[in-house]
C-alpha positions in Angstrom: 169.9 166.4 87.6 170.3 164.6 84.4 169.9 161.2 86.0 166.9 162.3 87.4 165.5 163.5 84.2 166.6 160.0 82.7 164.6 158.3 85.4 161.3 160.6 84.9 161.1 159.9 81.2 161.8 156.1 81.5 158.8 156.0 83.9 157.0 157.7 81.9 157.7 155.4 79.1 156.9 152.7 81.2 154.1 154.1 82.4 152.4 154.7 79.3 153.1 151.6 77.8 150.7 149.6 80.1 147.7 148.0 78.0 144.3 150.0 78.9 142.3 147.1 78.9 138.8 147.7 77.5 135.1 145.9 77.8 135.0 144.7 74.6 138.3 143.3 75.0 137.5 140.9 77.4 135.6 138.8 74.5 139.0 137.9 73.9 139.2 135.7 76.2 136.5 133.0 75.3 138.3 130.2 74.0 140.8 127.5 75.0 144.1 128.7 76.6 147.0 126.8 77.5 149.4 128.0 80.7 152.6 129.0 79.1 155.2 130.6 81.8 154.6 131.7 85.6 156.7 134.2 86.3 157.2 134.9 90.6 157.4 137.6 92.2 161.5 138.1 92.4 161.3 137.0 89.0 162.2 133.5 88.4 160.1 131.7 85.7 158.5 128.2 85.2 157.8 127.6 81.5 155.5 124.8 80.5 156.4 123.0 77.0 153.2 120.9 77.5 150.0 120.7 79.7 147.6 118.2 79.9 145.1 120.2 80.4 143.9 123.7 79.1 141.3 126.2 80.3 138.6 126.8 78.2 136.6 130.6 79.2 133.2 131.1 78.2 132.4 135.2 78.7 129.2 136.8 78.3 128.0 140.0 79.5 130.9 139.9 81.9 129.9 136.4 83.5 130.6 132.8 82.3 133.3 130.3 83.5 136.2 128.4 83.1 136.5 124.7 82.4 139.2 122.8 82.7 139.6 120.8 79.4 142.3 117.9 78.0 143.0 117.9 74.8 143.0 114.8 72.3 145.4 113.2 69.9 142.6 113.6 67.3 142.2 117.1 67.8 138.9 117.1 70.5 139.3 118.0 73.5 137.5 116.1 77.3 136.0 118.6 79.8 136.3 117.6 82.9 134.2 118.6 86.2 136.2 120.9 87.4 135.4 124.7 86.3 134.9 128.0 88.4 132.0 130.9 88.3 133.7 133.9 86.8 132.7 137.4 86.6 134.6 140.2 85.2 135.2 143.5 87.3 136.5 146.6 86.5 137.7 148.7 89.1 139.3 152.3 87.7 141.9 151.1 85.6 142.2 147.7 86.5 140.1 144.4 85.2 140.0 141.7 87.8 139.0 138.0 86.9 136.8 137.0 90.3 136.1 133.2 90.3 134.2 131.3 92.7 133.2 128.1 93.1 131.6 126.1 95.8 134.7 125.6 98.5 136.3 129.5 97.5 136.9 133.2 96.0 140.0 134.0 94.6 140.9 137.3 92.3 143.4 138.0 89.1 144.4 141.0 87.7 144.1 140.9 84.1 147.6 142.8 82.5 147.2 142.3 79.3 145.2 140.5 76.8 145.1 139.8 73.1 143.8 137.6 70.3 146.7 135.2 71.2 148.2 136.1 74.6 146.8 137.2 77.7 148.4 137.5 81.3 147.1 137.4 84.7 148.6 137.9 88.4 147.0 137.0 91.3 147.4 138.5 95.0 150.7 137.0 96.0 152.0 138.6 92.9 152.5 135.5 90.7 151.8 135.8 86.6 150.4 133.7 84.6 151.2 133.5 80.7 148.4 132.1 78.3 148.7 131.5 74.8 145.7 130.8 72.8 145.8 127.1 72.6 144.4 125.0 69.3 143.6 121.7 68.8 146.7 118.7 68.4 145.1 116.4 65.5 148.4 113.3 65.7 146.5 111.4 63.8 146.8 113.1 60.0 143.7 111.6 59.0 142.9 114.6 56.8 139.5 115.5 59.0 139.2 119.0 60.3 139.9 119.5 63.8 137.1 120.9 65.9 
């Protein structure tokens, strides 16, 4: 009986400390991002110290897209041709990233987002960890960073 009651309140703990994800927080997610971890569905992790490229969102009104971009030693960064259609959905609880572009349609859950994280998992249960990325200026001549 007691390890049951143990059980209940540790669900509910968990339970509660889930991130209700709101409209307005989804203008969080314009910006550049830069793929942090992938974390699998038994668990095992693949961090990335570095990425040569980053994805940069552009959200409005719950449509926009995402570009993949490479950043540059002075602190620019090179978009390339490659970015997808997204649209944000919400269905009850759950936000879902829907991207499309001219060869498919994929889905993400969003899990959480904030000003400098955010996490996504796709269908085969795979997460993705962003941090908000900012520009690498190598060259330390004193000019801001754009």
């Amino acid at each position: 009986m007691k390890n049951t009651f143990i059980v209940l309140v540790l669900s509910l703990l968990f339970v509660s400390c889930k991130q209700e994800i709101k409209p307005d927080d989804m203008a969080k997610l314009n910006g550049y991002w830069e793929i942090e971890k992938v974390v699998f569905e038994k668990g095992e992790e693949k961090e990335y110290k570095m990425n040569e490229t980053f994805d940069f969102f552009q959200i409005k009104n719950n449509k926009g897209v995402r570009t993949k971009v490479m950043p540059q030693f002075d602190g620019t960064f090179l978009t390339t041709d490659t970015f997808e259609n997204v649209s944000v959905r919400f269905a009850g609880e759950k936000v879902f990233l829907d991207y499309k572009t001219d060869y498919a349609k994929w889905s993400e859950e969003v899990i959480s987002i904030s000003d400098e994280k955010f996490v996504t998992k796709n269908p085969q249960k795979i997460e993705y960890h962003y941090k908000k990325a900012a520009p690498i200026n190598l060259l330390n001549d004193g000019e801001k960073t754009k």
